[in-house]
Every structure is written in C-alpha cells, then in structure tokens.
N, C-alpha and C positions, 0 to 999 in steps of 0.2 A: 504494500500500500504506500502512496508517495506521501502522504501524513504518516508525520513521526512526531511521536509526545513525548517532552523532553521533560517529564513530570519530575522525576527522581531529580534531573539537574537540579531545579530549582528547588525543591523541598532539602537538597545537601547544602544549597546554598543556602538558605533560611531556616537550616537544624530544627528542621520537624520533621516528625514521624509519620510512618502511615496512619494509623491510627490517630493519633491528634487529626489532622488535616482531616482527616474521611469525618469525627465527630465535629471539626469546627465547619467544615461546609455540609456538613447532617447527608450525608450518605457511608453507605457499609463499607465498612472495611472490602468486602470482594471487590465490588463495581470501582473503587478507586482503584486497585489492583489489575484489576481487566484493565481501568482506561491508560493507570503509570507503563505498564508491558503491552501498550499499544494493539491491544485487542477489540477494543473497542469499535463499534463501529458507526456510533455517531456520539455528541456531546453534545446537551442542554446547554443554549446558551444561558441559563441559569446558574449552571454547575460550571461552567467557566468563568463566568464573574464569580462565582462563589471564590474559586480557585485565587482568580487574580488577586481579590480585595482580600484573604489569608494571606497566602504567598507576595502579594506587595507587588505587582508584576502588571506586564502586558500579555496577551493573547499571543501576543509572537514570540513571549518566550518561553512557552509552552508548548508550542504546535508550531512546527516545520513543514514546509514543503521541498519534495523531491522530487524530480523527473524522474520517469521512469522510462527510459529507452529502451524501446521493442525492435 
C-alpha cells in the first residue's frame, strides 16, 4: 500500500505508549495496533485529529505517501 503510518515515529518521539495514546484518543488498544503496523485500511478523520492534538503533530507526520511503481 503506498500509505505508510509512521505512528510508532512519533509516539518514540513524544515517549508515549500504546496504550496511553489508544486510552487518550478512546480507542482499543488493537485498532491503534492495526493502524501503528499499517494494516489498516482507512482512518476517521476523527481519530486523526484525535492523534494529532495527543501527539502535538501534523497529519503528515503521521501518514506518508509512496509511489508505487508497477
């Protein structure tokens, strides 16, 4: 998939765990886990602000795009 969540970055850089992050934006511990290992296959823009405004960030530096050359 040419979206990559660069979840884990930023959660190392702002020393929170899964668990904190998953109860401060009120989603489960799994579905944060599916979305950090890039399994996901879509995101509420809800739970991306949720994201951003915990983690102190932008939408880009969460989620990357790739080319994908076929």
């Amino acid at each position: 998939m040419p979206i990559i969540v660069n979840l884990d970055v930023m959660m190392a850089k702002r020393k929170i765990s899964a668990g904190e992050l998953a109860e401060k934006i009120d989603i489960t511990p799994a579905n944060l886990s599916i979305l950090k290992n890039n399994k996901a296959k879509a995101v509420r823009f809800s739970t991306l602000e949720a994201l951003c405004s915990v983690l102190d960030c932008q939408p880009g530096d969460i989620l990357e795009y790739t080319r994908e050359d076929n």
